[in-house]
TILUM-306259 format. One line per field, with one value per residue (C-alpha): x, y, z; residue in one letter; residue number from 0. Coordinates in pm, 1 decimal, m for minus. Layout:
// residues N
xx = [X, ...] .
yy = [Y, ...] .
zz = [Z, ...] .
aa = [a, ...] .
i = [NUM, ...] .
END
This chain:
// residues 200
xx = [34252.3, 34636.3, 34888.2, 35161.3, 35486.7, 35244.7, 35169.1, 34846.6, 34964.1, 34921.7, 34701.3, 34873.9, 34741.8, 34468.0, 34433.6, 34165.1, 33764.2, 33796.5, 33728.2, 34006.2, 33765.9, 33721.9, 34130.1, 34141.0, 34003.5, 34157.0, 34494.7, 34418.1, 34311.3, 34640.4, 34863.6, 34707.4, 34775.2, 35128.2, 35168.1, 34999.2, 35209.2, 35543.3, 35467.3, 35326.6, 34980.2, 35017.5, 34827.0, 34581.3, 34380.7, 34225.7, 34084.1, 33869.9, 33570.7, 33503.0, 33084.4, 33199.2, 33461.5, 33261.1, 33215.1, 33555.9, 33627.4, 33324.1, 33569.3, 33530.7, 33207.0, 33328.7, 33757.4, 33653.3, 33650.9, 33961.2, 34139.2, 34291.1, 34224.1, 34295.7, 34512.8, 34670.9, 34361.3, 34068.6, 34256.5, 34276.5, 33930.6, 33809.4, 34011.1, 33851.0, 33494.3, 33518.7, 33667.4, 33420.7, 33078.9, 33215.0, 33376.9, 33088.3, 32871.4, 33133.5, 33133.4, 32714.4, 32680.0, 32977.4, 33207.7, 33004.3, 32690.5, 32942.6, 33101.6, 32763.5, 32671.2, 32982.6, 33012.7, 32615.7, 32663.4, 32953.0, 32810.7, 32472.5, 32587.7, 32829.2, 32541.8, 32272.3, 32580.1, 32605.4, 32258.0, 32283.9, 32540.8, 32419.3, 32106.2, 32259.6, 32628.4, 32812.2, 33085.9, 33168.4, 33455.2, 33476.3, 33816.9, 33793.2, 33565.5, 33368.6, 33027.4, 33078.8, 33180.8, 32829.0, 32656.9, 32848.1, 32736.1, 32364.5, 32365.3, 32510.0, 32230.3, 31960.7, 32055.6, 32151.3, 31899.1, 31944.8, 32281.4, 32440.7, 32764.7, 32979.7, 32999.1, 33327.6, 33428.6, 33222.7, 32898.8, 32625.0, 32355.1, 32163.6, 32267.4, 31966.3, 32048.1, 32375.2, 32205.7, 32074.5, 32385.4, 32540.4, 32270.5, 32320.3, 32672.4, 32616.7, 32360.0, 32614.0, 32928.7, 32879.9, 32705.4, 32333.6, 32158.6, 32468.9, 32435.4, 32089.3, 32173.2, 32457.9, 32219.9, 32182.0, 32432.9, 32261.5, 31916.3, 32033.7, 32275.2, 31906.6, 31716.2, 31975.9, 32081.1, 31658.7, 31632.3, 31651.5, 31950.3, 31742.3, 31565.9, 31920.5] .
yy = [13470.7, 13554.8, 13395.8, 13624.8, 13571.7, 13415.1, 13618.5, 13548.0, 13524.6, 13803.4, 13816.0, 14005.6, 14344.7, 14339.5, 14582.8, 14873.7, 14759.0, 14416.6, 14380.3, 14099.7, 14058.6, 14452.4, 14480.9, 14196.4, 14352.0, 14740.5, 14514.0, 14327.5, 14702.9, 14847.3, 14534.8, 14556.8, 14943.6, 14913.1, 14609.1, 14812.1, 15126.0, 14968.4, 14824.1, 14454.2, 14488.9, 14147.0, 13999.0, 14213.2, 14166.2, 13850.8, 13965.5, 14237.4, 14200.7, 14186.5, 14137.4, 14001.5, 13750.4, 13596.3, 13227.2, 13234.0, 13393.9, 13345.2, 13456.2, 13817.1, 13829.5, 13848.5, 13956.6, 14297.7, 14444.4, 14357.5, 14582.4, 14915.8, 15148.9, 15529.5, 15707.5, 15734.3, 15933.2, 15714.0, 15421.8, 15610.7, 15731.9, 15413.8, 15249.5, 15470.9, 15457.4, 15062.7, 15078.3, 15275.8, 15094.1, 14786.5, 14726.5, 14848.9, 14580.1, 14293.6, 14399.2, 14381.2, 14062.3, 13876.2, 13782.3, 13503.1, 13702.8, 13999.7, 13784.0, 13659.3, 14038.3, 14124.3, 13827.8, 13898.4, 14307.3, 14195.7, 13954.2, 14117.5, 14427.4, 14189.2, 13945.0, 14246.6, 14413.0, 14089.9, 14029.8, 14406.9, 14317.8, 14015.5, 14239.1, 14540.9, 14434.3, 14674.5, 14569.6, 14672.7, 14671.1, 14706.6, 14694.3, 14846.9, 14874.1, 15128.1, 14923.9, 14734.2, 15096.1, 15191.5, 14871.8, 14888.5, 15267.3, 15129.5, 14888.5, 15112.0, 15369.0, 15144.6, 14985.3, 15340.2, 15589.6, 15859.6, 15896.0, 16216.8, 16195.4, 16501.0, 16438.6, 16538.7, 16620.7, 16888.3, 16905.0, 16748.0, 16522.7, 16263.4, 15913.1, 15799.7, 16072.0, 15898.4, 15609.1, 15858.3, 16004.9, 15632.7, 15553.4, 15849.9, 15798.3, 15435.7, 15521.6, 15820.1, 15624.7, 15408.7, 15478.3, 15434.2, 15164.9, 15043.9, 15255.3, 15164.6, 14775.4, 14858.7, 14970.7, 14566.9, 14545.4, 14910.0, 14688.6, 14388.4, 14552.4, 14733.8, 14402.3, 14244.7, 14507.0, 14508.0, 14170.8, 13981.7, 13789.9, 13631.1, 13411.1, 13280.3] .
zz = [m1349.5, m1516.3, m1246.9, m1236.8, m1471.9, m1716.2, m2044.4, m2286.3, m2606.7, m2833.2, m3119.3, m3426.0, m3457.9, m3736.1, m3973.0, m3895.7, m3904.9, m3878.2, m4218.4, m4399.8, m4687.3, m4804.4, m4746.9, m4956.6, m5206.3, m5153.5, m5166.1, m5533.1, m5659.4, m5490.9, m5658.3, m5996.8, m6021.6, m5910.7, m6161.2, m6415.3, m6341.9, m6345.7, m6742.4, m6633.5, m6821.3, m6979.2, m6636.3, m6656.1, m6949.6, m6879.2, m6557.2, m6757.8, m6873.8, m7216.9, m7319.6, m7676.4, m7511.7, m7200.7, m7353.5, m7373.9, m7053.9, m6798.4, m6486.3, m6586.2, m6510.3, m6108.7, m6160.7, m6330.8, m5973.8, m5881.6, m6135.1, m5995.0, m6275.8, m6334.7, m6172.4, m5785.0, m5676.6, m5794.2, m5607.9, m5311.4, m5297.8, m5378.3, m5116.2, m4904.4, m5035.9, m4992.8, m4698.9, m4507.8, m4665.2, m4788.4, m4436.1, m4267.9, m4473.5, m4381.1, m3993.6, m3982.9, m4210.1, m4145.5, m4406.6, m4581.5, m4641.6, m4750.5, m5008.4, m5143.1, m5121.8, m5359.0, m5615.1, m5716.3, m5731.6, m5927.7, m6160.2, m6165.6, m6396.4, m6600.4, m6657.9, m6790.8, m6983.9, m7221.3, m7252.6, m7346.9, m7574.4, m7715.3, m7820.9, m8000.5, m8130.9, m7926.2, m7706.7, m7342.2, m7133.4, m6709.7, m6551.1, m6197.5, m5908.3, m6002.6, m6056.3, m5719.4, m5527.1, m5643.2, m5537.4, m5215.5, m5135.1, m5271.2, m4995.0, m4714.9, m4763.9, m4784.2, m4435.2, m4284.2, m4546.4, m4244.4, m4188.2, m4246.0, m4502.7, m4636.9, m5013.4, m5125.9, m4770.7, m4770.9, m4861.2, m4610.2, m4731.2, m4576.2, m4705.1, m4888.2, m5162.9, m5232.1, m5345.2, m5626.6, m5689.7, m5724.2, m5975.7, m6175.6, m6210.3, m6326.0, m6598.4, m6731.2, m6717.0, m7012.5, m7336.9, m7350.6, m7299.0, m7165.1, m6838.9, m6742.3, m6803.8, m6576.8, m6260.9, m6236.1, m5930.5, m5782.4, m5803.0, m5633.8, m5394.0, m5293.3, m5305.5, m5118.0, m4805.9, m4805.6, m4702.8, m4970.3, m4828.6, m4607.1, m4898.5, m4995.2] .
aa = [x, x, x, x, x, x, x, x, x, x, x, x, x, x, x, x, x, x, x, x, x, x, x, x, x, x, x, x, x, x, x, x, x, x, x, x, x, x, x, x, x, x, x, x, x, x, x, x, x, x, x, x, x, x, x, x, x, x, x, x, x, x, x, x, x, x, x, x, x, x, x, x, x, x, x, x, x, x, x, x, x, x, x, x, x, x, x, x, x, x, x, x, x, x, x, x, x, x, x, x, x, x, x, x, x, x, x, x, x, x, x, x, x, x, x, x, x, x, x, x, x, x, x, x, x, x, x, x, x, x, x, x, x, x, x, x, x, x, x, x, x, x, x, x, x, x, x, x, x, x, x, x, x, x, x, x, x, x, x, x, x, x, x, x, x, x, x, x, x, x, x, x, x, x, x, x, x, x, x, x, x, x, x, x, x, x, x, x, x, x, x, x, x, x, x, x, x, x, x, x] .
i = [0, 1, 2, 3, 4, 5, 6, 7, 8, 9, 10, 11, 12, 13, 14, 15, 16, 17, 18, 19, 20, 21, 22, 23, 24, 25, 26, 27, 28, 29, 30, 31, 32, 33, 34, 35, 36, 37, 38, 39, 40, 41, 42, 43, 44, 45, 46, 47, 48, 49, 50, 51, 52, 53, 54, 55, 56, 57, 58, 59, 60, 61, 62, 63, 64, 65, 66, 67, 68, 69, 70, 71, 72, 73, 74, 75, 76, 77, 78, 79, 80, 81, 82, 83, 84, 85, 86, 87, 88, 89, 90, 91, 92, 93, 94, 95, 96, 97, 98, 99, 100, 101, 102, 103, 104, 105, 106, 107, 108, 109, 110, 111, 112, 113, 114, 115, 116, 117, 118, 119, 120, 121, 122, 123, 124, 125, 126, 127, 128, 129, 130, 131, 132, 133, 134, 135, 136, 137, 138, 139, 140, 141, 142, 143, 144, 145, 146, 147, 148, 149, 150, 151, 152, 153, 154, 155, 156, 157, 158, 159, 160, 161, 162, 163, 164, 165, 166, 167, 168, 169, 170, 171, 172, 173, 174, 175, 176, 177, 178, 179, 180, 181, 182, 183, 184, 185, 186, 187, 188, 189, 190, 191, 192, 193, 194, 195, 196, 197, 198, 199] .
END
């Protein structure tokens, strides 16, 4: 019981979804583009990852994501995409399990790209979220395959096609066999949202 005169202090107002660790993110993408749009790339470089450089620079293998690349509409819509099943993720795991979620569907793809590398001389670069947006909508479907979605706003589908859709865009984004070594984080954002958390 509130005796009368006497206030409860007042949390701060959080931002939407209860989320802090996807708006973490959504703010280092937002931060980087800006710093990258106003002519500050110097501080960017050595968050990219580079397959013929990761001896020397083994952080890339997780700071890739944290790049906001192309232009004012992919970091919107990836804002959004994150937002939405990224958030969703961090609400139903809780933030540890999240994190653990997005370092190995981070380092996963990074990982297989070298070995990739390492096996037929040819060099690859990530800067951006792309991979992790995919392992992130991977994950949402395979905890809610019967949800209905409108792809591009529009278009209905049930959820569990998405996860196709993400893979397909993961194999055709980079040259092959780069694109099917890529599908590393789709596999264990899948084995992970599956259960395989549980074992860790």
């Amino acid at each position: 019981m509130v005796r009368p005169g006497f206030a409860l202090p007042r949390r701060p107002p959080a931002l939407p979804g209860d989320c802090p660790v996807t708006w973490t993110l959504i703010a280092a993408n937002a931060a980087t583009f800006l710093l990258g749009f106003v002519g500050g790339l110097g501080a960017l470089p050595p968050l990219a990852f580079e397959a013929s450089r990761v001896p020397a620079t083994p952080w890339t293998l997780v700071t890739y994501p944290l790049l906001g690349t192309g232009g004012i509409l992919w970091l919107l819509l990836g804002g959004y995409m994150l937002w939405v099943f990224g958030g969703s993720l961090e609400r139903a795991w809780g933030r540890r399990d999240y994190v653990r979620f997005l370092v190995l569907v981070t380092a996963a793809p990074a990982l297989a790209l070298w070995a990739g590398s390492l096996a037929t001389g040819r060099s690859v670069v990530l800067a951006g979220p792309w991979l992790l947006l995919a392992a992130t909508a991977v994950a949402w479907t395979t905890v809610n395959p019967s949800e209905r979605l409108l792809a591009f706003f529009v278009v209905p589908m049930r959820a569990r096609w998405l996860r196709l859709v993400a893979a397909v865009l993961v194999v055709f984004s980079l040259p092959f066999p780069m694109g099917v070594l890529a599908l590393a984080g789709c596999g264990v954002a899948r084995w992970y949202a599956a259960g395989g958390r549980f074992g860790l």
